[in-house]
N, C-alpha and C positions, 0 to 999 in steps of 0.2 A: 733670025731674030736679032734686030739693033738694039746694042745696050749704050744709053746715055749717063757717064757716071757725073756725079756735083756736087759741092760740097755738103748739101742736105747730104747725099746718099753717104758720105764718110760719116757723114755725124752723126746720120742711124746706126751706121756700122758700128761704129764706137757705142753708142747704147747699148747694141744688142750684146756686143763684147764684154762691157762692164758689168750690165745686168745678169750675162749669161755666169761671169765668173763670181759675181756677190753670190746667186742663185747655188753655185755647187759648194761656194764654203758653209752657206745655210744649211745643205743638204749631208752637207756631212758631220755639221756639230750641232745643231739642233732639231735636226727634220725624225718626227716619232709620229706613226701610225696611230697612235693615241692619243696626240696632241692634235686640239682641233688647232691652236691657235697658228700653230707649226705648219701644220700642212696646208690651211688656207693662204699664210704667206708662199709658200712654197709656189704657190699656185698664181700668187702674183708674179712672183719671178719669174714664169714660166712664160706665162702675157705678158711680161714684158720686154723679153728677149724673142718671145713669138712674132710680136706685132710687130716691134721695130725691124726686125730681119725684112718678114713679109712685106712692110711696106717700102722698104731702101731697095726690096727687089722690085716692085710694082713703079714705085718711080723711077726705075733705069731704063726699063723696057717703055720701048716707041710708038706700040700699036694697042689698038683698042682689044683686039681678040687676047693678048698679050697680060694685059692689063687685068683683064675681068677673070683670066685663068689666076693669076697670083693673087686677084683681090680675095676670091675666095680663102686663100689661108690667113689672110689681113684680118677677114671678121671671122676667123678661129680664134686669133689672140682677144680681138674684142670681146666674143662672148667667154673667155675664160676669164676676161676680167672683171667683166659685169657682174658674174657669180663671186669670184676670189675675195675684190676687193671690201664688198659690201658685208661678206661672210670673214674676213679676219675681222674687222672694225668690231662688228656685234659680238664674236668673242674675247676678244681683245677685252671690251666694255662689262664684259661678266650677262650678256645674254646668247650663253651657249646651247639654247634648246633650238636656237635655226640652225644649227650643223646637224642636225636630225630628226628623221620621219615628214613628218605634212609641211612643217613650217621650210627645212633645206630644200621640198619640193617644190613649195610658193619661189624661193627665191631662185632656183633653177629654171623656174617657166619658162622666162623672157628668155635669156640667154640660149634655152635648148630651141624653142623657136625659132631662134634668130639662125643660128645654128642649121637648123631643118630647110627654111629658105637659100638661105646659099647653097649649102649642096644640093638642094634641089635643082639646082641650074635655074632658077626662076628671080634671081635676083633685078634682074637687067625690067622685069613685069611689078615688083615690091619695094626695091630699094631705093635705086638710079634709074630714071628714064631718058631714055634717048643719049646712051654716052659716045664719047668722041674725047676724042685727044687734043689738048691746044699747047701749043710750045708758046710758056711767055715765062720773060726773063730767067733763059734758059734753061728751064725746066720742062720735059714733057707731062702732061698735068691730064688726069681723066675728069672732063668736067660731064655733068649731068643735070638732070632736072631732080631732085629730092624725091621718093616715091612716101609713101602715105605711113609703109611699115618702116622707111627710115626716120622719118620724122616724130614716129611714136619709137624709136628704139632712142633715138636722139633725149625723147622727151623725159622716159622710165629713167634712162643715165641720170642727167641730172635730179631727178626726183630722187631717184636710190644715193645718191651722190652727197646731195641736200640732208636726208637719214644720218649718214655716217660723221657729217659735219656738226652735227649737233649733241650724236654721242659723243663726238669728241671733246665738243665744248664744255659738253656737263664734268666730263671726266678733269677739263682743264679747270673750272670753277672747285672742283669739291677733294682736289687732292692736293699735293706738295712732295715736293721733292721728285726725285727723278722719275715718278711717274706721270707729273704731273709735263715735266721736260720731253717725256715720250711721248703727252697726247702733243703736246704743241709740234714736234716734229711732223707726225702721224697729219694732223691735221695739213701743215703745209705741204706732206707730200700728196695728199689728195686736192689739194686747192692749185696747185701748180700746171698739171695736166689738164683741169677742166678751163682753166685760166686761156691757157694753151688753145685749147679749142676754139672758143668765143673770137679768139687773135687771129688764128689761121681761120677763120671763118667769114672774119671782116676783111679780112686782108691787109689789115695793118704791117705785118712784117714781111710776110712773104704773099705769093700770089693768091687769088682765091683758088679753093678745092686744094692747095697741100696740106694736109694735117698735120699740122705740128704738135701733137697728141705725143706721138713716140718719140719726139725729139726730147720731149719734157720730162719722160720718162728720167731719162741722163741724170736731169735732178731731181727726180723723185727719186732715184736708189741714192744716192748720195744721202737725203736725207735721211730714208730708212737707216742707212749703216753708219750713219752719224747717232743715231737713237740706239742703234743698236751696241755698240761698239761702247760708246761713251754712258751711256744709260741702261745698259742692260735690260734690252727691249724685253729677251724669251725668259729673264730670269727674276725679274720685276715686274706684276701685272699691276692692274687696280682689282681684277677679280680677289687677289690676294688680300690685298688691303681692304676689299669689302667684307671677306668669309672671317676675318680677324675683327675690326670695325664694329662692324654693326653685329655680333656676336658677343662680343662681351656684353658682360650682364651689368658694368658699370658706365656709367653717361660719361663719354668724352665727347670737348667741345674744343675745335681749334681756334685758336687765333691770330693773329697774321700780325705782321710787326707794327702796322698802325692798332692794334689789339683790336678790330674788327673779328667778328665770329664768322668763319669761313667754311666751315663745318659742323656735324654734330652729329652723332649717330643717334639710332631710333630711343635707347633709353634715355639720354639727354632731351631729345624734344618730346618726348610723353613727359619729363618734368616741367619743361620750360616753356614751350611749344614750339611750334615752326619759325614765329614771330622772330627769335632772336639769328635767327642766319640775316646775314648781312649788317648787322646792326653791330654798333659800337659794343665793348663788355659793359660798357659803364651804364646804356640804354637795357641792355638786354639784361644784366642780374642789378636794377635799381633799386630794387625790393632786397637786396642778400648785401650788405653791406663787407661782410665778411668775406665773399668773394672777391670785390674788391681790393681787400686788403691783400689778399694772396696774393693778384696778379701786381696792382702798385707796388708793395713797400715790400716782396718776395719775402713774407713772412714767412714763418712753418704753415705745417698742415691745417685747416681752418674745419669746425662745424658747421652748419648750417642747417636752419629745418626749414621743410619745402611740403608745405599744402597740395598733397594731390587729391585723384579722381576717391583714391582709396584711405585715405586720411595721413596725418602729418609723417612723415619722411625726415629722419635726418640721416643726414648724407656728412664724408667727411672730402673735402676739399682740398685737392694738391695741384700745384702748377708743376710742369718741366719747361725748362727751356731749350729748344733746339735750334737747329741750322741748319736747315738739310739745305747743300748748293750755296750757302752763305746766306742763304732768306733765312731771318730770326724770326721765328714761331713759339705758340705759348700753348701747350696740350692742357687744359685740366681734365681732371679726373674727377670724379664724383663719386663714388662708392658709397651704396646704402649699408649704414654702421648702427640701421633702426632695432635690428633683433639684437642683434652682438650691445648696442648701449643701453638697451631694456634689461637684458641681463645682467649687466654691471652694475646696474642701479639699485637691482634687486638683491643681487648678492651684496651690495655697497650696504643696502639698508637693513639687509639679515645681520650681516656683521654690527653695524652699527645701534641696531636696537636688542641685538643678544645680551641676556646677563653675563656672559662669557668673555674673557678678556682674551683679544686676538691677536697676535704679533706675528711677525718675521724677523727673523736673522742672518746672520749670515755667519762663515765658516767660525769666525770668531768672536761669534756672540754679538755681533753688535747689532743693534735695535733700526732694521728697515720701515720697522712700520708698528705702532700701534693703535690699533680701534678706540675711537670715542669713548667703550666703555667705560677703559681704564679709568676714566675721572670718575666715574659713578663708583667704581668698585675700589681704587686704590690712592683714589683723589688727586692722580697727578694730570698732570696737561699733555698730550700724545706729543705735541711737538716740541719740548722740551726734554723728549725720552731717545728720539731718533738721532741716532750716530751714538747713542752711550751702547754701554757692555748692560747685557738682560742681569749676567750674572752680579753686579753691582748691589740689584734687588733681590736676591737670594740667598736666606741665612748661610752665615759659613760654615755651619755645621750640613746643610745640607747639598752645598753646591757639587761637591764630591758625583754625589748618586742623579744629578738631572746632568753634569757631566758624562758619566759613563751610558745613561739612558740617549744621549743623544749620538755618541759614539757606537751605538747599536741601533741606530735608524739607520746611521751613514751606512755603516757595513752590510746591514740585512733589508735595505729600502723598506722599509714596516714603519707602521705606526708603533708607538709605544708610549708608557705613562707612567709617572713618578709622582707621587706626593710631598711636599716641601713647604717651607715658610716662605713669604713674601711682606717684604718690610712696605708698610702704610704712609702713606707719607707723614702721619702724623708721630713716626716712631715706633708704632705697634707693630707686632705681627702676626699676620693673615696666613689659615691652612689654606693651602690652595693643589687641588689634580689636577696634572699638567700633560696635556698630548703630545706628542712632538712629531713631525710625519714630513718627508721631503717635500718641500714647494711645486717640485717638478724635476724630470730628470736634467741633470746637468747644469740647473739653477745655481748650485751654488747654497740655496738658501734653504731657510724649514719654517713650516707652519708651526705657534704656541700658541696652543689653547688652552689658556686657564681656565678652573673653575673656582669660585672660594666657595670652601665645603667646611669651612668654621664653623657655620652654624649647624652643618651636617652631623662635623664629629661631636658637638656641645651638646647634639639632641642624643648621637649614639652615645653618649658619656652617659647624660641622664637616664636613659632605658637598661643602662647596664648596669647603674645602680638600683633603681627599680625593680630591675629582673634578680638581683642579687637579693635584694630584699626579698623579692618573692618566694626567693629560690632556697635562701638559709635563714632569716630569721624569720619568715611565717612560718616555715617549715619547722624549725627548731621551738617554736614558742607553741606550734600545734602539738608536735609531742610533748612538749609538757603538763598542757592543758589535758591531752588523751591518759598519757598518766596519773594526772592527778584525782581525771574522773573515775580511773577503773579503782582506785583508792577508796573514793567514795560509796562504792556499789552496797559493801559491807556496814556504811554507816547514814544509810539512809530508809526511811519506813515506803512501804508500796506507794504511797503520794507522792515520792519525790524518784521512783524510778524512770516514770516518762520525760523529766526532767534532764535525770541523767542519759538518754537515752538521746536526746536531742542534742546534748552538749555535744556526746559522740559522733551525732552524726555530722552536726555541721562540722566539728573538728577534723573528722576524716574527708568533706568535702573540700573546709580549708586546703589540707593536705594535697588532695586531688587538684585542685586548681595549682598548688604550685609546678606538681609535677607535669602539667598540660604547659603551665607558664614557661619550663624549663624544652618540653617538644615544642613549642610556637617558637623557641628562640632559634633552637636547632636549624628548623627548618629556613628560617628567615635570615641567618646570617651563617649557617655554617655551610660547607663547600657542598658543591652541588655533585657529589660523589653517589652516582648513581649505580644499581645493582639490578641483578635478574633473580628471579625469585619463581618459584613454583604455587601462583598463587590457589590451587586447589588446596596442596599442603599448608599454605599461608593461610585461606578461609578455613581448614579443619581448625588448627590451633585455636584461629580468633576465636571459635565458637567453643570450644574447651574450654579457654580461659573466661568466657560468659556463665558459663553455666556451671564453672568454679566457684564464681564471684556470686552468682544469686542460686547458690545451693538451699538456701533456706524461700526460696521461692518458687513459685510452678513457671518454670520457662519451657515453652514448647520450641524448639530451633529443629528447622527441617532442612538439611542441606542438601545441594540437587549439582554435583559437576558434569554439567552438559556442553562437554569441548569434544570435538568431532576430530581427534588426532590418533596416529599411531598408537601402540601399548607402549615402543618403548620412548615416546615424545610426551611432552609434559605441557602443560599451559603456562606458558613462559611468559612473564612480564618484567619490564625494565621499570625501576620504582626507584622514585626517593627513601631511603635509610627508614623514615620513620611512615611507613605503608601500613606497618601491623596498628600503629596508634589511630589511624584514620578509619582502618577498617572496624577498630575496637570500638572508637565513640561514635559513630555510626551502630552500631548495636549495642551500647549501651544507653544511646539515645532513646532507640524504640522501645526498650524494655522501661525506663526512669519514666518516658511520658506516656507509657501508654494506661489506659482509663481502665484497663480490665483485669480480673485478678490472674489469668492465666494467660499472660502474651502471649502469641504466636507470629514467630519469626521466620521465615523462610528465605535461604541466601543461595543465591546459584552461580554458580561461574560459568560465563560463557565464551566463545572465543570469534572474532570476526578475524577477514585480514588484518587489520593491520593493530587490532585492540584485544586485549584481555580482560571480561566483564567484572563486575563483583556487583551483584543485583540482590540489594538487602530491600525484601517488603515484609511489613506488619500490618497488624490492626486494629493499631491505634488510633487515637484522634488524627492524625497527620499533622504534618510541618504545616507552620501558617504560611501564609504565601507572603508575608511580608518579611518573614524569614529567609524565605528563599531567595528575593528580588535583593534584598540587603548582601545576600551572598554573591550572586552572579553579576549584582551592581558592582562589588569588590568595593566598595565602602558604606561608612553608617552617616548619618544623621543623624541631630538632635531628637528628631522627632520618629526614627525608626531604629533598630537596633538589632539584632540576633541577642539570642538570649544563653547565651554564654561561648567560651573559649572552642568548645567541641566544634563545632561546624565550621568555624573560620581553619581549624586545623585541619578539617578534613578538604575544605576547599584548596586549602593552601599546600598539604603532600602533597595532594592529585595534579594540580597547576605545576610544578614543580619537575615534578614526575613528565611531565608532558601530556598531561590527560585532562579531562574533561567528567566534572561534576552533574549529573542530572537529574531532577524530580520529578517525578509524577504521582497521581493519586491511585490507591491501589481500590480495587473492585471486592468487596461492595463498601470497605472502609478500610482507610491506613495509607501509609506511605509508599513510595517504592524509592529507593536513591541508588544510581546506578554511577558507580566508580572504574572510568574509563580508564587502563592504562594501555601506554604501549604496549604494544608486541613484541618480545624480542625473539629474536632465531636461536635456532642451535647452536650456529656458532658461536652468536655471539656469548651466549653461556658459556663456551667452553672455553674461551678466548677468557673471560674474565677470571675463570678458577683456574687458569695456567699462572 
């Protein structure tokens, strides 16, 4: 075998050389099994140092039998790179579902084909017909007739070829920075080789039939490892930049230094539409004046509201400016800030319409903020208060204790509350309950919530001389009158007994109402010091002291304790202090209104989980329902009313207590009122008499 060596044939040498040794530092710092993008490169390197080799051998050698033995490892490298190439590009581009299953298969066809014919030994019948050897300008050169299957292998190349050039181009339009440097690499090393072809084809450089395909390779890995090296091909995708991109949930739109929009990911153009890529910013947001401003005059952060499919959007608006590569670029940002500013508005306008006066401070008192109400409540102007000391407005006799109250939020992060004066602007001064609660942690600052409860304390001032009234001199002025009547008994004729007989009575009801007067206060303003109580024992008593009280009358009381407990467990109820006054006028209600001369009253204790009954029925006329409704309404009207103290107090121990009040009508006539309390446990009894 004659071998004719030529400069071609060094300069394939030298391709295969450089490509073989680019190919092993690939393989040893970036080549992974699990890297499609890795390995499809890999796989060019492979083709490229295959092909070149095979073909610097094929054109040394002199003879046709020669020639057609080594062309066959020629179209080995060819068809690895008909696969390789087409399959890094599409991953490279972020469509890595052709590295696997049906679609890797489609792109596999052609090449395994192409592949099956040459080793078939049937190339010289599909590829090449009629080959021969022609020595011109000193090359020995296989020329042939094109067969039918070269001609469509020739033809898929460039079609497949055409594919990758266009991913690439999209990739060069819709990115920046050095990915964008990678597609343009990428691109010329695939435009280079195919260049190559069309050249050694025409014959413009060299003779016709030498392929200068592998020669061009040479600068096709130069390129690669110019991308590579300088760009960070394997460690900088655009798949990357897409899975981040179009992933956030906030619209970013790029703009390029003539401020054209040159990108935009999917939430930006569901606001804007597709319309504004390519288009100047000034064209593209002419309706968002605001935007504008951002990118012009690089103001702060801007709002803007944006009309979409789903109604108004406002969005809040930031520019960055960067450089990637020294190209000045303009990212904004878009962020919908529609929930987060509906909420602001909302809590803006709680605060603002609250009778409550609301402030911030900070470590040393001084006034961050005050709410609008202020002027309504203390007649000053909010912005004339911020940067002063709160304590300025707080009597000096009381600053002391919203001091130390505040020094106990710092230490125990709690809320807490103080009562004090607050000076009016007109010189007066205003009671006011004051919240104090940290702003947040690490703020620095605390939430003041005033309240003025002037009118609160002026009205409790008033009921506490009322109730004093009720309490000592009705009470004092009924026993006088009680005495003065039983004085009289001895000096009056049988006419004027019934007389005295009435004065008694309403004077001992007087009486009676102060003393209810004095349990309604109890209940309603003293400490909510609640106890366990035995209430079967608690219903025996009541009913004792009924039937003490209308000894001179026929009372029938039938008691029934039907609690399904242990012997040595008791029917334990958790009660308000004054439980026995509730249960009283509850039965001494049935007996005072009942229409018949012999009441019958029947009271049962019962026990659920979680409640302790007290089920008092008679039969009497019954509660009027307007009575009732008046009670469970928890307030009166002019035009409705309960008909005296008793029921409101019984309503009100039970509420209290934690219970629940109820009527019903009793069969065949009379009331039923059932008095829910809690349940307590054993323990908890014990626990309280420790």
């Amino acid at each position: 075998m004659e071998w004719h060596v030529s400069l071609w044939t060094a300069l394939l040498g030298v391709t295969a050389l450089v490509s073989f040794g680019f190919a092993v530092y690939v393989f040893r710092n970036y080549y992974r099994r699990d890297d499609a993008v890795a390995v499809a490169f890999f796989g060019i390197a492979t083709a490229t140092v295959w092909w070149s080799l095979a073909y610097a051998l094929q054109v040394s050698v002199t003879t046709v039998s020669a020639k057609l033995v080594l062309n066959r490892f020629v179209w080995v490298g060819v068809a690895l790179m008909m696969l390789s190439w087409p399959l890094f590009i599409l991953v490279y581009t972020g469509h890595d579902r052709w590295a696997r299953g049906r679609r890797f298969a489609m792109l596999a066809a052609i090449p395994t084909a192409t592949l099956l014919v040459v080793l078939s030994g049937r190339a010289d019948q599909f590829l090449y017909l009629e080959p021969t050897v022609e020595f011109v300008d000193g090359l020995y050169l296989l020329t042939f007739t094109p067969g039918a299957f070269f001609l469509f292998v020739q033809a898929y190349s460039y079609a497949i070829n055409i594919v990758t050039y266009v991913l690439l181009w999209r990739t060069i339009r819709r990115q920046a920075g050095p990915v964008r440097r990678q597609a343009i690499l990428l691109l010329l090393a695939g435009i280079v080789p195919a260049v190559a072809t069309i050249v050694g084809m025409a014959g413009w450089i060299t003779p016709l039939f030498f392929d200068l395909t592998p020669v061009a390779f040479l600068f096709t890995t130069l390129l690669v490892a110019w991308a590579l090296f300088s760009h960070r091909l394997f460690e900088i995708s655009p798949v990357a930049r897409d899975v981040v991109f179009e992933n956030l949930a906030e619209g970013v739109v790029v703009l390029s230094d003539e401020n054209t929009v040159i990108d935009a990911n999917d939430p930006a153009r569901s606001l804007f539409g597709d319309r504004i890529l390519g288009t100047t910013f000034v064209d593209a947001f002419e309706a968002y004046p605001e935007v504008a401003s951002v990118v012009e005059n690089e103001s702060e952060d801007a709002r803007v509201t944006v009309e979409t499919s789903e109604g108004a959007k406002r969005l809040e608006v930031s520019a960055l400016g960067v450089a990637p590569g020294g190209t000045v670029a303009t990212v904004l940002l878009f962020e919908d800030v529609t929930d987060e500013e509906t909420l602001e508005r909302r809590y803006q306008s709680m605060i603002e319409k609250s009778p409550n006066v609301v402030a911030t401070v900070d470590e040393s008192w001084t006034l961050r903020y005050a709410s609008p109400s202020i002027t309504r409540v203390l007649g000053y102007e909010p912005a004339r208060l911020v940067g002063r000391s709160l304590l300025e407005y707080v009597h000096p006799d009381d600053r002391e204790d919203v001091r130390e109250l505040r020094s106990q939020v710092r230490e125990q992060s709690r809320t807490g509350s103080v009562q004090h004066r607050v000076r009016h602007v007109d010189g007066t001064w205003s009671l006011f309950r004051t919240m104090i609660e940290p702003l947040f942690d690490g703020a620095g600052e605390f939430v003041v919530t005033g309240t003025d409860v002037t009118g609160e304390r002026i009205y409790e001032q008033r009921l506490q001389v009322l109730n004093r009234v009720l309490r000592h001199d009705v009470k004092n002025n009924v026993n006088v009158i009680t005495g003065y009547a039983g004085l009289l008994e001895d000096h009056v004729d049988a006419d004027g007994e019934s007389y005295l007989e009435t004065i008694e009575e309403k004077a001992t009801a007087l009486a009676e109402l102060s003393e209810l007067a004095r349990d309604v206060d109890m209940v309603l303003h003293g400490e909510a010091d609640h106890r366990t109580v035995d209430m079967a024992a608690a219903v025996d008593a009541a009913t004792e002291r009924l039937q003490r009280r209308y000894d001179d009358a026929a009372v029938t009381v039938d008691v029934d304790i039907d609690v399904d407990v242990d012997d040595n467990e008791k029917a334990l109820a958790l009660v308000n202090p004054l439980y026995s006054s509730a249960i009283d006028n509850v039965l001494k209600n049935a007996v005072e209104h009942s229409d018949r001369s012999t009441p019958s009253i029947e009271v049962t204790v019962d026990q659920t989980e979680t409640t302790v009954d007290v089920i008092i029925a008679d039969d009497g006329p019954g509660i009027p329902a307007v009575e009732q409704e008046v009670l469970t309404a928890g307030r009166e009207t002019s035009l409705e009313h309960a008909s005296g103290l008793g029921l409101w107090l019984v309503n009100w121990v039970v509420a209290r207590s934690g219970g629940d009040v109820e009527f019903a009508e009793n069969e065949p006539r009379g009331s039923i009122v059932r008095l829910q309390f809690p349940r307590a446990t054993t323990a908890t009894a014990s626990a309280q008499a420790s």
